[in-house]
C-alpha positions as CSV (number, residue, x, y, z in Angstrom):
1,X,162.8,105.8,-146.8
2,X,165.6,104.7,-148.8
3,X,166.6,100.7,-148.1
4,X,168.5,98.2,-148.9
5,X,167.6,95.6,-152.0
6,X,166.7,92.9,-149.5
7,X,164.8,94.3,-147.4
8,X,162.7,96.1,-150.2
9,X,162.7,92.8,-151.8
10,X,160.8,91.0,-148.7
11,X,158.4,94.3,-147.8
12,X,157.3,94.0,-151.2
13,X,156.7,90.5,-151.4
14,X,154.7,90.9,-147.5
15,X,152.5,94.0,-148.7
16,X,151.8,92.1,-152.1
17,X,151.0,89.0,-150.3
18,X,153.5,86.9,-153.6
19,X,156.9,85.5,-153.4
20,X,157.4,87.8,-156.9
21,X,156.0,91.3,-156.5
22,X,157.1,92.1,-159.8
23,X,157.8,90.1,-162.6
24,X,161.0,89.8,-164.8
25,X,160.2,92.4,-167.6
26,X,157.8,94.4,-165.5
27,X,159.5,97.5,-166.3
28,X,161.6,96.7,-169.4
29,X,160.4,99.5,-171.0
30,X,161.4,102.4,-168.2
31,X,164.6,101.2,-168.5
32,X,165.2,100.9,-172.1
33,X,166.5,104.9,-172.7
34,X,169.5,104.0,-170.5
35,X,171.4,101.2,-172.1
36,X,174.4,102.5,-169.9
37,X,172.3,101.8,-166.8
38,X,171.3,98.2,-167.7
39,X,175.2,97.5,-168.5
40,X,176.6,98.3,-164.8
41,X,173.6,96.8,-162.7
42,X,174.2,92.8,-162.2
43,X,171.8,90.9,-160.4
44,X,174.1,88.8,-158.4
45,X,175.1,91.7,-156.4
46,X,171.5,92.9,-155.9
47,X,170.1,89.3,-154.2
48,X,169.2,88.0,-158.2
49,X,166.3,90.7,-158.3
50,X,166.9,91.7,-162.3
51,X,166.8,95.7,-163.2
52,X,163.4,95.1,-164.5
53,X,162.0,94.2,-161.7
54,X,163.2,97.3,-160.2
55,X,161.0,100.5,-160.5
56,X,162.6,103.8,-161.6
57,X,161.1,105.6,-159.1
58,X,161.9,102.8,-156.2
59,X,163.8,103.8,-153.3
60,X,166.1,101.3,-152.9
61,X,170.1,100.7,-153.0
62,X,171.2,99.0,-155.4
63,X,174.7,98.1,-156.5
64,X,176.4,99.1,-160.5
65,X,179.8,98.7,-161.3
66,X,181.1,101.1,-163.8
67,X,182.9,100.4,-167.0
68,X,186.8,100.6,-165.3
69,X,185.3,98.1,-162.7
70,X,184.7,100.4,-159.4
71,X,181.4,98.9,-157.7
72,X,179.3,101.7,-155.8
73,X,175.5,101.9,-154.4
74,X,172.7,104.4,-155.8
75,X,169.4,104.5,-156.2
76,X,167.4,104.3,-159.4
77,X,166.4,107.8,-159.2
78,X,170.3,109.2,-158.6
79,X,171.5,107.4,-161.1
80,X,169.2,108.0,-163.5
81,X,169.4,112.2,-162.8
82,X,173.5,112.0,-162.7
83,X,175.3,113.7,-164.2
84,X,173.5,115.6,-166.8
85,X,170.0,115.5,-168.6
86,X,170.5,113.0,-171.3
87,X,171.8,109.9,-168.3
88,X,172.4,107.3,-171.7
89,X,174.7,109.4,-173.1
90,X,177.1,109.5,-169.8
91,X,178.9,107.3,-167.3
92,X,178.9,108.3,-164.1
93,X,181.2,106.8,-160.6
94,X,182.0,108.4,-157.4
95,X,185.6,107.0,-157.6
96,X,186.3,108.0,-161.0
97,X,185.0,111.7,-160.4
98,X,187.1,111.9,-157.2
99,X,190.6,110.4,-159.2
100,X,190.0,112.3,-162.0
101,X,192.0,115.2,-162.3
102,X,192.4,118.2,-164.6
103,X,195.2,117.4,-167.5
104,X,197.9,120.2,-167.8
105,X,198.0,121.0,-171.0
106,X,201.0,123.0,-172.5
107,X,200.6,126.6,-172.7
108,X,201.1,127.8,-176.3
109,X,197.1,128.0,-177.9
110,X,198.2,126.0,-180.2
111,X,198.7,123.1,-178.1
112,X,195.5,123.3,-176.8
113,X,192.9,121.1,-177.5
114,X,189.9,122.4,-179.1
115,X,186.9,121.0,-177.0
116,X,188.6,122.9,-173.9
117,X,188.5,126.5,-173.5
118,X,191.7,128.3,-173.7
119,X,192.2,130.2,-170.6
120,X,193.4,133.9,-170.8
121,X,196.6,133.3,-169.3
122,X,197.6,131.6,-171.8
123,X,197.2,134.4,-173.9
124,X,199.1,137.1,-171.8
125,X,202.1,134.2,-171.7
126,X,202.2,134.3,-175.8
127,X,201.4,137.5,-177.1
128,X,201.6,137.3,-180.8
129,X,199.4,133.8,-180.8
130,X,195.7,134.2,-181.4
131,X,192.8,132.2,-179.8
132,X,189.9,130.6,-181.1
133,X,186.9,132.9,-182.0
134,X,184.1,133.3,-179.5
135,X,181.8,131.9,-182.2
136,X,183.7,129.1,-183.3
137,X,186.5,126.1,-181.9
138,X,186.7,126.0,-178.5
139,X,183.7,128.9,-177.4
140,X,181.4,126.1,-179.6
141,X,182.8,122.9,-176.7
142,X,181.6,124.9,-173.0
143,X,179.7,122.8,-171.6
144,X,179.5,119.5,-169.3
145,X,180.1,117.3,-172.2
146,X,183.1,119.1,-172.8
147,X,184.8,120.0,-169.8
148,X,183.5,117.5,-167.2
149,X,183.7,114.0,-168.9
150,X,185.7,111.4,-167.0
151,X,188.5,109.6,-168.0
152,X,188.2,106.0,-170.3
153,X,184.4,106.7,-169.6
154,X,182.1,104.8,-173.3
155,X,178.9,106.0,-173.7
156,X,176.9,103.8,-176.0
157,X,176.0,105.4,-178.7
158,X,178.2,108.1,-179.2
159,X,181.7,109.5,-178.7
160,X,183.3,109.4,-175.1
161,X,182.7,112.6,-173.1
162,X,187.0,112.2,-171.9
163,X,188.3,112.4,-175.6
164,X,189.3,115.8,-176.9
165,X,189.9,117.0,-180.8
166,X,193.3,118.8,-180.8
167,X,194.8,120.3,-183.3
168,X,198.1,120.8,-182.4
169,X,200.2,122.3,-185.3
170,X,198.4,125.5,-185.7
171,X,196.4,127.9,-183.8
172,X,193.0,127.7,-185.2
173,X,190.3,130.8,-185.5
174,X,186.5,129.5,-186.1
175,X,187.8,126.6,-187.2
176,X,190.1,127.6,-190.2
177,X,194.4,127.7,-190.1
178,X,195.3,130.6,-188.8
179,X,198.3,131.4,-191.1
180,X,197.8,130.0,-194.8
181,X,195.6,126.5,-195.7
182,X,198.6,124.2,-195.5
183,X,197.8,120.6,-194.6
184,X,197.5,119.5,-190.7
185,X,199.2,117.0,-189.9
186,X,200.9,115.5,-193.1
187,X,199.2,115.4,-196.1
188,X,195.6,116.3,-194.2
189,X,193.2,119.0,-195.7
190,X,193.2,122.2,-193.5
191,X,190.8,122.4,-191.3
192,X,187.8,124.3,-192.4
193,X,184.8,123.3,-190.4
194,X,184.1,119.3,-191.4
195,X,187.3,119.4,-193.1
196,X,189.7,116.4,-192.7
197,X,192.4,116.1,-190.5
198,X,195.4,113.9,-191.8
199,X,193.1,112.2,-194.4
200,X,191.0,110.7,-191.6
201,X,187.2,111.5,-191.3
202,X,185.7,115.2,-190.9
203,X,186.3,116.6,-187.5
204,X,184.9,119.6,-186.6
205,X,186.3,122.0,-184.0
206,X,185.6,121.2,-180.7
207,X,184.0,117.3,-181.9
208,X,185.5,114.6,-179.7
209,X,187.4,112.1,-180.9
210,X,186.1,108.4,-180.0
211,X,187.7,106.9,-177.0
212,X,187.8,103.3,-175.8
213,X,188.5,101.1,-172.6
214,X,189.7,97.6,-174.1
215,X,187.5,95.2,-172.9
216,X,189.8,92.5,-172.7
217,X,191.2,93.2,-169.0
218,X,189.8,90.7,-166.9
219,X,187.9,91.9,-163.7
220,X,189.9,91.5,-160.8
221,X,190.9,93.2,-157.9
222,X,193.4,96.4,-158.3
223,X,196.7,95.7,-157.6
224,X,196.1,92.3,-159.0
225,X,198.7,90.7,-161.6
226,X,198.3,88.6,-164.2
227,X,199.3,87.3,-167.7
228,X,197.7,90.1,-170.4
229,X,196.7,89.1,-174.0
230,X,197.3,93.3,-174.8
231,X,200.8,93.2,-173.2
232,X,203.4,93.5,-175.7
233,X,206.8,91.4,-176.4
234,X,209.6,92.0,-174.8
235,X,211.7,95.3,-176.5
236,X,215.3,93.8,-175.6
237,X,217.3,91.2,-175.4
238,X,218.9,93.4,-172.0
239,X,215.6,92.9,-170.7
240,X,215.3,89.3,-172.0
241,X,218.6,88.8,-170.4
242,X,217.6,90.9,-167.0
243,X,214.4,88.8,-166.3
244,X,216.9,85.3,-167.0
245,X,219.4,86.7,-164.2
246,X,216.4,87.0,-161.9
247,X,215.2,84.0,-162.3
248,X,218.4,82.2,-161.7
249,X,218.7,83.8,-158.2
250,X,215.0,83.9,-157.1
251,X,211.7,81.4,-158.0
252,X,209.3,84.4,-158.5
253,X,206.4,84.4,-160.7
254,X,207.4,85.9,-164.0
255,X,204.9,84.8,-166.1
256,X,202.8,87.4,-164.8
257,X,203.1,90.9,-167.3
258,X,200.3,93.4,-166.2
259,X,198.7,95.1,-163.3
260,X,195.7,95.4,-162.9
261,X,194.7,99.4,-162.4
262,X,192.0,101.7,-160.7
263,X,191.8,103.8,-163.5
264,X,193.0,103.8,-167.1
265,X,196.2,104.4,-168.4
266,X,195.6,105.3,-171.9
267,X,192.8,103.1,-173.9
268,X,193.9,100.1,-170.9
269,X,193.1,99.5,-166.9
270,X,196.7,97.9,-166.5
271,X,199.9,98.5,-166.6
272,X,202.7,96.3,-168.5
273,X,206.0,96.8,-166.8
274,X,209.2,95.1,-168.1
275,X,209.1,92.8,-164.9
276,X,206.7,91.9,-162.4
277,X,207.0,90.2,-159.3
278,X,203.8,89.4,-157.5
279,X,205.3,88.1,-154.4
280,X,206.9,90.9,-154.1
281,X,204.5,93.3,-155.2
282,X,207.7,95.2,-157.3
283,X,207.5,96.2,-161.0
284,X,211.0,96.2,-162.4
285,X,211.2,98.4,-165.5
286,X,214.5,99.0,-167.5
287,X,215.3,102.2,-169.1
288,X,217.7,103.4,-171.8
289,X,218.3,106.2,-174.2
290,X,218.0,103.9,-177.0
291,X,219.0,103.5,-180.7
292,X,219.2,107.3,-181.2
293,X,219.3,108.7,-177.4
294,X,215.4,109.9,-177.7
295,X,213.6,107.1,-175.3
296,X,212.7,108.1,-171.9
297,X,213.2,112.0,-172.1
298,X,211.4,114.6,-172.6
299,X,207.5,113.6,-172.7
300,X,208.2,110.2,-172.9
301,X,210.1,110.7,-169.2
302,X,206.6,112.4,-167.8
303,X,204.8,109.6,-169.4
304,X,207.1,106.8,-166.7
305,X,206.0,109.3,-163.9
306,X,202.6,108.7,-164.8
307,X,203.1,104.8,-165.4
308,X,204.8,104.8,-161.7
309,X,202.2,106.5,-160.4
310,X,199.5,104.5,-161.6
311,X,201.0,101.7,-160.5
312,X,202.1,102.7,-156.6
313,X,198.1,103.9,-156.4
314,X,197.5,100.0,-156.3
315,X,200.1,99.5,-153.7
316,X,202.6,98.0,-156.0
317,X,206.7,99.9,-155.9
318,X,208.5,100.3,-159.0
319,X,212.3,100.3,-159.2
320,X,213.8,101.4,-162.6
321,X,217.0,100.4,-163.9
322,X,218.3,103.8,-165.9
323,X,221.5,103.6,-168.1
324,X,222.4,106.3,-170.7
325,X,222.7,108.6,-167.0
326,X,219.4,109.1,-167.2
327,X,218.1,110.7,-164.0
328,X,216.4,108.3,-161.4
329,X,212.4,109.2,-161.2
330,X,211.9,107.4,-157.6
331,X,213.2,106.6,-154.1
332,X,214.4,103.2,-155.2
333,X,215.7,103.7,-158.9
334,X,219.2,102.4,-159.7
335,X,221.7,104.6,-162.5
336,X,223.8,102.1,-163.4
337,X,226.1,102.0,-166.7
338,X,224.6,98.7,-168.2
339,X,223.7,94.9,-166.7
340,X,225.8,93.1,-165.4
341,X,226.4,90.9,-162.1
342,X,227.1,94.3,-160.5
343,X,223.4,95.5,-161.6
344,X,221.7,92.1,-160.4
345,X,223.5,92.2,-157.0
346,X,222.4,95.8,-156.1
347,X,218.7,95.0,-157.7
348,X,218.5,92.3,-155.1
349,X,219.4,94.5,-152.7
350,X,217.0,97.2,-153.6
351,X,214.3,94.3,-152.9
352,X,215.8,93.2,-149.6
353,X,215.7,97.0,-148.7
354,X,212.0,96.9,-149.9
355,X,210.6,94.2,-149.1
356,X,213.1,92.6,-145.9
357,X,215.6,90.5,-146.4
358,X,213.9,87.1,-145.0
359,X,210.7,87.5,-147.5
360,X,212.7,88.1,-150.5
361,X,215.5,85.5,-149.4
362,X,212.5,82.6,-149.2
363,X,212.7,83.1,-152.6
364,X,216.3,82.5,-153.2
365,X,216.7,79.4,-154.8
C-alpha cells in the first residue's frame, strides 16, 4: 500500500521499535547508478528523511523536482523504471512530457534533422530530393533516445536526449554529401561518418549535440520576475528612450528584466523582454526592421510568437510596439511609425485597457 513519507516514516520507526529505522547511508549504494535521481529528491520536501534512507523498493511518495524546476510525487520504484531501461541516462516529469510538443520541422529532407526520421511525405512533397539510407543517418536514431527526449532535459553523463544533429545544407545518404564532398557549413570537412562539421568535433549522423539548461535562473515561482545576470543590454537607444518615457508617467518596477518560465526557451527558463512591468504583469517589447530591414521577419517573426507564447503560459500579456509596418502578432500590439508622445499615450492606454484604468492609474506619478 503506497503512503505518504510521513506516515511511512512513523510505521517504520513503530514496527522497528527506533526513532531512526534506517540510518543516513543505509542504502547509498542502491542509489548510486542514478545520479539523476539523487539531484531532484531534496529532503526538506520529504519531512528531512535523506534518499538513503529511502529503500528502492519502498512504497512510499516522495517528492523530486526536475531540472526546469516542476515538483511532482513518485515512488522509488516509478521513478526508477521511467522512462526507459538505462533511468541515469534520462530525466523524466509529468509536466514536461505533457508541455512538450512535437517541433515542425521544414519539409525539404534536407532541413531535417538527422536523429529524426524523415517521414515519407516529405518525400512525395520533393521529388527529386533523396532521404537518408535505411542503414545509415536517420534509420541509425529510431528509438526513445531519439524521438522521445524532452525539452532542456541534462542527463549526467552524456549528451541531452532533446538535442538533435542537423545537417542542414545538404541532404545526406549514410552519412556522406549527397552531391560532391564540399565543406558543410563553411570551411567544415564533409560529412563522412565521424567527419567534422564546420571544424568543430566529429559528429556522426544521427549523434546528438549536447544541450544545456543554464543553471543560473534562480528557482522561483513561474510567472515570477526578477533582475537576470543572463539578460542582455539594452539593443537601442529607442528602447533606452521608451523605458525613460515610462518611467516619467508611471513608478513601476523596471529594474526587473526576466520572467521566470515553465519550460525552456532555448538553453534558459526565462524570458528577457525589452520591458517588464511586474505590477502589471505586462512585458513591453519593441520591434523594428532594423539596420538592414531583416529583424523580426521571417523565422526571426515565428521565434516572437514563441517568446509571446511562453510568456502568456505564465499568465503574463505582451504588448509589442512594431514600426517598419510590420504586422502586429497579438490582440494588444500597436503599429505605430516610430516613438513619440503619440506612441507613449496610446501604450498607456493599451495598459488601462488591460489591466483597468484605476490599477494602472495608482501608478501614475
Amino acid at each position: 500500500m503506497v503512503e505518504p513519507v510521513d506516515a511511512w516514516w512513523r510505521r517504520r520507526q513503530w514496527s522497528r521499535g527506533t526513532a531512526v529505522p534506517y540510518a543516513v547511508g543505509t542504502f547509498r549504494e542502491a542509489w548510486a547508478s542514478y545520479p539523476v535521481l539523487v539531484r531532484q529528491y531534496h529532503p526538506e520536501w520529504n519531512h528531512g528523511v535523506v534518499l538513503t534512507q529511502v529503500p528502492p523498493l519502498a512504497e512510499v511518495l516522495l517528492t523530486w523536482e526536475c531540472d526546469v524546476g516542476h515538483v511532482f510525487v513518485a515512488t522509488p520504484a516509478e521513478q526508477r523504471s521511467r522512462p526507459g531501461r538505462e533511468r541515469r541516462r534520462s530525466v523524466w516529469c509529468p509536466e514536461c512530457q505533457v508541455q512538450a510538443q512535437p517541433q515542425r520541422w521544414p519539409v525539404l529532407p534536407e532541413d531535417w534533422p538527422a536523429s529524426v526520421p524523415v517521414p515519407q511525405r516529405a518525400v512525395r512533397s520533393v521529388g527529386r530530393q533523396t532521404l537518408p539510407s535505411a542503414r545509415g543517418g536517420a534509420a541509425a536514431a529510431r528509438g526513445p533516445a531519439a524521438v522521445g527526449a524532452l525539452p532542456g532535459a541534462v542527463p549526467s553523463g552524456g549528451l541531452p536526449p532533446g538535442a538533435v544533429a542537423s545537417t542542414r545544407r545538404r541532404p545526406v545518404r549514410g552519412g556522406a554529401p549527397v552531391r560532391g564532398g564540399g565543406p558543410v557549413r563553411g570551411g567544415g570537412a564533409p560529412v563522412r561518418g565521424g567527419g567534422p562539421v564546420g571544424g568543430g568535433a566529429p559528429v556522426r549522423s544521427g549523434q546528438p549535440i549536447p544541450r544545456v539548461v543554464c543553471p543560473k535562473t534562480p528557482r522561483l515561482p513561474s510567472g515570477e520576475s526578477f533582475t537576470s545576470t543572463c539578460a542582455p543590454a539594452t539593443a537601442s537607444a529607442v528602447e533606452a528612450d521608451l523605458r525613460a518615457a515610462l518611467q516619467e508617467r508611471f513608478a513601476f518596477t523596471f529594474s526587473h528584466t526576466a520572467i521566470r518560465l515553465d519550460r525552456p526557451f532555448f538553453d534558459h527558463v526565462e524570458a528577457w523582454p525589452d520591458i517588464v512591468l511586474p505590477e502589471l504583469r505586462v512585458a513591453i517589447e519593441y520591434d523594428s526592421t532594423g539596420r538592414h530591414g531583416l529583424e523580426h521577419v521571417g523565422p526571426r517573426q515565428e521565434t516572437d510568437r514563441r517568446k509571446d507564447r511562453a510568456v502568456r503560459s505564465v499568465g503574463w500579456e505582451v504588448v509589442r510596439i512594431r514600426t517598419g509596418r510590420l504586422p502586429a502578432l497579438g490582440p494588444y500590439d500597436l503599429q505605430v511609425s516610430g516613438i513619440s508622445r503619440r506612441t507613449v499615450d496610446q501604450l498607456a492606454d493599451t495598459l488601462r485597457d488591460l489591466r483597468g484604468p484605476l490599477f494602472v492609474d495608482a501608478y501614475a506619478r
